[in-house]
C-alpha positions in Angstrom: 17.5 42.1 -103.4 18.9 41.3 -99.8 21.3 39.2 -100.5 23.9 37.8 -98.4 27.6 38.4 -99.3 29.3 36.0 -101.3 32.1 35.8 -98.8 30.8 32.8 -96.9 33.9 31.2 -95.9 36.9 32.2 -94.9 39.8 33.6 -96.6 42.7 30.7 -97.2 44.8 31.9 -95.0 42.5 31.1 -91.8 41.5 27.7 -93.3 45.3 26.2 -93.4 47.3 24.4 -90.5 50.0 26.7 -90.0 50.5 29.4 -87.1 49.0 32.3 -87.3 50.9 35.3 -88.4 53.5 37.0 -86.6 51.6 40.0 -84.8 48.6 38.3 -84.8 48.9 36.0 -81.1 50.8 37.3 -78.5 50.9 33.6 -76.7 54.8 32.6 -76.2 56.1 29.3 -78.2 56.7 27.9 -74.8 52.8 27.4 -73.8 52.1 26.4 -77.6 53.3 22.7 -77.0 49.9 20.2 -77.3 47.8 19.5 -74.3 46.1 16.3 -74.2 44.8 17.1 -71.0 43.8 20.9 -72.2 39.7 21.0 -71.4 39.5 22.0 -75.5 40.4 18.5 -76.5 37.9 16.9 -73.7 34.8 16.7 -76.4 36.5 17.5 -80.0 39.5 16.8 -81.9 40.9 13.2 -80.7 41.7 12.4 -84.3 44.0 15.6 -84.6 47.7 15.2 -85.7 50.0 16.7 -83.3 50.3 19.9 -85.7 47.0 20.5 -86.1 46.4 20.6 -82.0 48.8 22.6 -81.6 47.3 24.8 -83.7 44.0 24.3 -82.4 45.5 24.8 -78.9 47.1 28.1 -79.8 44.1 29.4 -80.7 42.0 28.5 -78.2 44.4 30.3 -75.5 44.2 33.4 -77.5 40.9 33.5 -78.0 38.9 31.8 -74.9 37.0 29.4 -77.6 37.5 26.8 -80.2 39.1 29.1 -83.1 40.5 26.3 -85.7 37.0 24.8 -85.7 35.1 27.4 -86.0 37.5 28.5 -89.2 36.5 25.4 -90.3 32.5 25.9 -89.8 30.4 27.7 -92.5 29.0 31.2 -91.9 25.7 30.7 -92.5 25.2 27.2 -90.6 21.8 25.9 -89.7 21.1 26.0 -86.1 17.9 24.8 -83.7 15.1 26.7 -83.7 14.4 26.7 -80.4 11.8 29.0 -79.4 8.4 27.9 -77.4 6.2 26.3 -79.9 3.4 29.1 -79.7 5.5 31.9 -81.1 5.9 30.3 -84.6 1.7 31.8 -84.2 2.1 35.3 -83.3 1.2 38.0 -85.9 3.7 41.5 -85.7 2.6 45.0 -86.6 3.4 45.3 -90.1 5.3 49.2 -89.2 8.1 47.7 -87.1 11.1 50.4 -86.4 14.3 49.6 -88.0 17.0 48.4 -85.9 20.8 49.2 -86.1 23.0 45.9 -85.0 26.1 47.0 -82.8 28.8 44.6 -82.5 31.8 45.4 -79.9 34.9 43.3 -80.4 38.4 42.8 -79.6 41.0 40.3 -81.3 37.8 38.2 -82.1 38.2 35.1 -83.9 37.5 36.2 -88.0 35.0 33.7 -88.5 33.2 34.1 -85.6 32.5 37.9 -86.5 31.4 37.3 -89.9 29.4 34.4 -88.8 27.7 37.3 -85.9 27.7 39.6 -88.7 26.0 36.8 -91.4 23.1 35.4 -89.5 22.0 39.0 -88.5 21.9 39.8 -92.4 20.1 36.1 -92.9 18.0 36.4 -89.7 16.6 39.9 -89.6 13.9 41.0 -92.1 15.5 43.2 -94.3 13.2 46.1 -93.7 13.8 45.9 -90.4 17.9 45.6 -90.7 19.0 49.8 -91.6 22.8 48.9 -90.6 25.4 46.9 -89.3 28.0 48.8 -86.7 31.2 47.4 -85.9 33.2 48.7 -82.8 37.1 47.4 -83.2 38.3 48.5 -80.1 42.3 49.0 -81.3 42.5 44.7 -82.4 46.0 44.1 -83.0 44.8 41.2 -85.3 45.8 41.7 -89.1 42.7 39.8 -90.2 40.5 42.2 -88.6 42.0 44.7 -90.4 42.6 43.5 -94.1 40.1 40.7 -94.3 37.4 42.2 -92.7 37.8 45.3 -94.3 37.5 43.4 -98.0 34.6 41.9 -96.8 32.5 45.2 -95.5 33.3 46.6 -98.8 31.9 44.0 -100.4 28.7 43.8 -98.8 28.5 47.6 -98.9 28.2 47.3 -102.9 25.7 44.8 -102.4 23.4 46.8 -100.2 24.9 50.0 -100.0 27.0 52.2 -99.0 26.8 52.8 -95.5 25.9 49.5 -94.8 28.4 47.9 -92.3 30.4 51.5 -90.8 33.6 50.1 -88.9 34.5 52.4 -86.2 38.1 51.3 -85.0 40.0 52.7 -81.6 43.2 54.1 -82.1 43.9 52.9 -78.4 41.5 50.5 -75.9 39.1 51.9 -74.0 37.1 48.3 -73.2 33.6 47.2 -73.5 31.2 50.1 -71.9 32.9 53.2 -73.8 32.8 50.7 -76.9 29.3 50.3 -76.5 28.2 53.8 -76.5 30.9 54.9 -79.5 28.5 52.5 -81.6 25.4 53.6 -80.4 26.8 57.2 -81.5 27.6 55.5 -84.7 24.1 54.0 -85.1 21.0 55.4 -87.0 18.4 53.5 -86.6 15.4 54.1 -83.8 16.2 51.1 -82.2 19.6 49.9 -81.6 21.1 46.2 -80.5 24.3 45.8 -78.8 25.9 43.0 -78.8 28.8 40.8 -78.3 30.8 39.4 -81.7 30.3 35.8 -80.9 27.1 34.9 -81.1 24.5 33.7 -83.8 20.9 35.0 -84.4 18.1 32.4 -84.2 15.1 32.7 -86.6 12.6 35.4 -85.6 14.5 36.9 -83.2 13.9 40.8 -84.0 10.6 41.1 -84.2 9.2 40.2 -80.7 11.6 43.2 -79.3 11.2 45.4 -81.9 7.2 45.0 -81.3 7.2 45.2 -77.4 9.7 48.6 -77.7 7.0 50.2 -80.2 4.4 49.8 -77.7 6.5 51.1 -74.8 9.9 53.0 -75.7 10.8 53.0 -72.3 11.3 49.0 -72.2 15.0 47.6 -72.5 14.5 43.7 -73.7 17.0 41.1 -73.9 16.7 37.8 -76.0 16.9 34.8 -74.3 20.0 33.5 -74.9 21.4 29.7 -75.4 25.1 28.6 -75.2 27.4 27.8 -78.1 29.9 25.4 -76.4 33.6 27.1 -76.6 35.0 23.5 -77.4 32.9 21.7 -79.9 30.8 24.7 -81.2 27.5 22.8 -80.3 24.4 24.7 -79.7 23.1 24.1 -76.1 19.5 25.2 -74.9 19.2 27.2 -72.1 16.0 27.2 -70.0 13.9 30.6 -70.0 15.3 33.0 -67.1 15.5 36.3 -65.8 18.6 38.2 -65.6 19.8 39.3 -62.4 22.9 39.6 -60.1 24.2 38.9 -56.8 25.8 41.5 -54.3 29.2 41.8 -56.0 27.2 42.8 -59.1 28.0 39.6 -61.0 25.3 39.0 -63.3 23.8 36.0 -63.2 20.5 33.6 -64.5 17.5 33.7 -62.6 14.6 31.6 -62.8 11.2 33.5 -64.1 9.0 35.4 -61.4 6.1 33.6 -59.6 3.8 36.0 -61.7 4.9 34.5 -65.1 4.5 30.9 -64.2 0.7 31.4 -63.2 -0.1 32.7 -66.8 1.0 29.6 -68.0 2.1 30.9 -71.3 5.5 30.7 -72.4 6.0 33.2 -75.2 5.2 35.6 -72.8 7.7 38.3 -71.6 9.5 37.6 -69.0 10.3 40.7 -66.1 14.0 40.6 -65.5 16.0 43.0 -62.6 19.4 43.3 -64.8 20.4 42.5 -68.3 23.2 40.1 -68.9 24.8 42.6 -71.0 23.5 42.0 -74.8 20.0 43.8 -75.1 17.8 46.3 -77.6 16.7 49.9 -76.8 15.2 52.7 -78.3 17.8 54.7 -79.5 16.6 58.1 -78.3 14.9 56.7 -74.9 18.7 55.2 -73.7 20.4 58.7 -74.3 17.7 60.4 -72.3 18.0 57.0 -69.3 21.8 57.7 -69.3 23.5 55.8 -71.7 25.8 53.6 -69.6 28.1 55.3 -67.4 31.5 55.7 -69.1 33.1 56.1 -66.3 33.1 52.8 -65.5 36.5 51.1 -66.5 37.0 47.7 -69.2 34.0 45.8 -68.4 31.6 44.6 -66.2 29.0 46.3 -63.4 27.1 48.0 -66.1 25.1 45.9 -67.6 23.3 45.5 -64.0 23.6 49.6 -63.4 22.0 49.6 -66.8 19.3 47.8 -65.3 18.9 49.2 -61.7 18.4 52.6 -63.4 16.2 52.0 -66.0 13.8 50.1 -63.3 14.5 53.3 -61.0 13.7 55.8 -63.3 10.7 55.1 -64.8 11.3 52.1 -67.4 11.6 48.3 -67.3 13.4 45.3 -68.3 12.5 42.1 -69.7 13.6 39.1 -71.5 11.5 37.5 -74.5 11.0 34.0 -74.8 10.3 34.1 -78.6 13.4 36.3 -79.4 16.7 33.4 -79.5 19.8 34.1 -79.5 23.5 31.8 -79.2 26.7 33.3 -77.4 29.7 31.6 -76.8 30.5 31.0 -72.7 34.4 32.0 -73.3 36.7 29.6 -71.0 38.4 33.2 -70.8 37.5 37.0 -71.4 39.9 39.0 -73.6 40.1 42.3 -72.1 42.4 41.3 -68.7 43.8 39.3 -66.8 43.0 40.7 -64.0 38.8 41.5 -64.6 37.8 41.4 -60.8 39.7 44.7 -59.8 37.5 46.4 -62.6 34.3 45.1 -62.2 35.0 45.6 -58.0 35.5 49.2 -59.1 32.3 49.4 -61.4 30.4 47.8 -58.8 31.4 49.7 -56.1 30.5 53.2 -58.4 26.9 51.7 -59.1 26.6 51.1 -55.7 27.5 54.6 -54.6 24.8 56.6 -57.0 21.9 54.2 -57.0 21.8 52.1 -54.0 21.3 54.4 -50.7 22.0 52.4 -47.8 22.5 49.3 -49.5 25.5 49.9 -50.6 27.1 48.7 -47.4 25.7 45.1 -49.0 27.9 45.5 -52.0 31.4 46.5 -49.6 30.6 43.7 -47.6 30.6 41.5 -50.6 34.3 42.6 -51.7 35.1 42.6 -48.4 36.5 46.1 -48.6 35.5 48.4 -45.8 32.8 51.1 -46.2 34.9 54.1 -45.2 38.4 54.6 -46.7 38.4 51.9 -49.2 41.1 52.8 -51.0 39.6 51.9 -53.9 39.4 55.1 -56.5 36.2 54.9 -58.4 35.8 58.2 -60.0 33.7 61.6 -60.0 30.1 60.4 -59.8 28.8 63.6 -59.4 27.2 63.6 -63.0 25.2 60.4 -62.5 24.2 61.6 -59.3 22.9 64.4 -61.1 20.9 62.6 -63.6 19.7 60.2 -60.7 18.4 63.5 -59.4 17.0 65.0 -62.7 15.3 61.7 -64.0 13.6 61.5 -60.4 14.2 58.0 -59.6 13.0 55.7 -56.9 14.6 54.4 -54.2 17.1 51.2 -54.3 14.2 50.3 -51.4 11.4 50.1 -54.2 13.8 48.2 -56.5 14.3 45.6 -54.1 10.9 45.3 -53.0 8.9 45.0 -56.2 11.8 43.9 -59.2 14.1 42.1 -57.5 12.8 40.6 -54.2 14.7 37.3 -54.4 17.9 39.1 -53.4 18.3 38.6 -49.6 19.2 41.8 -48.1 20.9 41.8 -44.5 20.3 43.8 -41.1 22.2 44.3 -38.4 26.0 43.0 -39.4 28.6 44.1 -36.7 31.5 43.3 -38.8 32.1 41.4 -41.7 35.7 40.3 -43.1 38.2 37.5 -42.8 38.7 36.1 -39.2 42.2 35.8 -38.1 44.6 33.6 -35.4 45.4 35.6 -32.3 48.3 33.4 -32.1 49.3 32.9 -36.0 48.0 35.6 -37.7 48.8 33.6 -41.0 46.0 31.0 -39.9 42.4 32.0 -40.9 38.8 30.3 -40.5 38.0 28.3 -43.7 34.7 27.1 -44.6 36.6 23.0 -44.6 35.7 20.4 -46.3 32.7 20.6 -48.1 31.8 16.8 -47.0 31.0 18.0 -43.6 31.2 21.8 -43.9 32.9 21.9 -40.5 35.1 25.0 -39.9 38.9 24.9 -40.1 42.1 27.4 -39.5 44.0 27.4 -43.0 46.6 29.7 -44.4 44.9 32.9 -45.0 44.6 33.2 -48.7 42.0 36.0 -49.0 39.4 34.1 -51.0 35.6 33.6 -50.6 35.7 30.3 -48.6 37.1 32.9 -45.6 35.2 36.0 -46.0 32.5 35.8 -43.5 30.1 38.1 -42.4 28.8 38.8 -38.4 25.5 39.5 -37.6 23.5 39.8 -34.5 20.7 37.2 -34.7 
């Protein structure tokens, strides 16, 4: 029988009130002092002792979310079913492909990856669940190494060796190169990558695993709803595309013109980018490209990912009927400094797949076109396979996917507009009462990047 593992809460040592071990959070002692004012304690945790927040807070700077409750949360907790009510009504094909699960993490919370891990064993058919793959890309955590460990061997004599494979780094090479180690890890025919925070809702796999058996060349995301990082709540999100704006940040969208007029909301929803979690045939994303690993940490690929596959011959949708929670971080793990990486990414998509528009994505970063400075790689392999896959032109993608991104003509210049006289003084956009223009201390942000273009 499928049964889920025995180990449904958490080891003691997560569940007490003391610090975590030494090794395990790099945070100083000096930022560990409670914060009434801290954004955590704004919806959760008022009748805290002044141990247990500082606890609480330690964690939450660590990990970007509400750690000590979620320790403190079972593995296997109910949530909302929350799809449209006509896809509790729709029949599957009773051959379904198999699916492997892909989870990437770094110095994730424990009980947040064995709750991921959990509701994909409860919340998958178990014919359709072949394995569960967990990236560890080089977590200096000691619960993700002893505790998890205990715990994949135990499931693996429940259902098998082979299971749960852990593939750990033996040094950080960030989210994109994670991905594609665990889809080299994977088995199945169909693959799911996703992020180790987030919980499966009922039904989820089986209205993507039945649109990529009709069409192999679709990549379909769930629709996704929001854990809240603070109290751990389950938010709904309203149905929407997946796009991205011209810095490449991804970003909701709401559903094309063409799905409102059917009127039917189970029905799949055409999407320009992915957000970054999503489902693919296993064979059909090696022959697209995989994603391009020479992208650095994180970001910019999930949207190349999607540009491409709309390019060269496949397409990308979300599914109503297919839920999914993720938890919004109130900070990524990876870096500090994100933006100079997904800047870089950006600018690397832009180079292979977006012909002249890639001036739109420059102008964006406000780095000039020529001489940039900027050192994004050898790009002649994924201009090769943009060549050998015979793709369309960005042109196409823009005027039939994704026409609700403004494009621009005839910009002279674009940048930040300086004082002649103080050359420390630049044009802000002002108050946002009256939106009028002022000169403010140049500070390089958006509110004085400006574009100029002949009307």
């Amino acid at each position: 029988p499928f049964r889920v593992p025995k180990l449904t809460s958490l080891p003691s040592s997560l569940s007490t009130e003391t610090p975590l071990k030494e090794g395990e959070d790099p945070v100083s002692s000096s930022d560990l002092a409670s914060d009434p004012a801290s954004s955590l304690f704004n919806h959760w945790g008022h009748d805290l002792g002044p141990e247990s927040r500082r606890v609480a807070l330690r964690k939450f700077r660590y990990y970007g979310y509400n750690g000590y409750l979620s320790d403190r949360i079972s593995l296997s907790r109910p949530i909302p079913d929350l799809r449209p009510d006509g896809c509790r009504n729709i029949s599957y094909s009773s051959d379904l492909p198999q699916l492997s699960v892909i989870f990437i993490f770094v110095n994730e919370a424990l009980s947040v990856l064995l709750r991921s891990v959990h509701t994909a064993i409860q919340r998958t058919p178990p014919h359709l669940l072949k394995e569960i793959v967990l990236v560890d890309d080089h977590s200096s955590s000691l619960e993700l190494k002893e505790h998890l460990q205990s715990f994949v061997d135990e499931t693996n004599a429940q259902h098998g060796a082979g299971f749960i494979k852990v593939v750990r780094h033996d040094k950080q090479e960030g989210l994109i190169r994670s991905r594609v180690r665990g889809w080299r890890a994977a088995s199945a025919p169909v693959v799911a990558l996703f992020d180790a925070h987030v919980e499966f809702n009922t039904g989820w796999a089986e209205p993507i695993l039945q649109r990529i058996k009709e069409d192999r060349t679709r990549v379909v995301s769930p629709s996704f709803d929001n854990i809240k990082y603070d109290t751990f709540e389950i938010e709904e999100y309203p149905l929407s595309a997946q796009g991205f704006d011209w810095e490449l940040w991804c970003r909701y969208l709401n559903p094309p013109k063409s799905w409102w007029i059917q009127r039917n909301h189970t029905a799949p929803i055409r999407s320009p980018a992915l957000i970054g979690c999503f489902v693919v045939d296993r064979k059909y994303f090696e022959e697209i490209g995989l994603l391009d690993e020479g992208m650095e940490i994180y970001g910019g690929e999930n949207v190349e990912l999607g540009i491409r596959v709309w390019q060269c011959g496949g397409s990308v949708e979300v599914l109503p009927c297919s839920r999914v929670a993720h938890i919004e971080r109130a900070h990524k793990p990876y870096t500090e400094n994100l933006t100079v990486h997904v800047r870089r990414n950006a600018l690397r998509a832009a180079e292979v797949w977006m012909d002249q528009y890639k001036s739109h994505v420059y102008m964006a970063w406000n780095v000039p076109l020529q001489n940039s400075g900027i050192d994004i790689g050898d790009i002649s392999e994924r201009k090769a396979l943009r060549t050998r896959l015979q793709c369309r032109p960005f042109s196409w993608f823009l005027s039939n996917i994704y026409p609700e991104l403004r494009s621009y003509s005839n910009t002279v210049a674009y940048g930040v507009l300086k004082n002649s006289l103080r050359n420390d003084l630049c044009l802000d956009q002002g108050p946002e009462t009256d939106n009028v223009p002022i000169m403010y201390l140049c500070h390089g942000m958006t509110p004085q990047v400006s574009g100029l273009m002949l009307m």
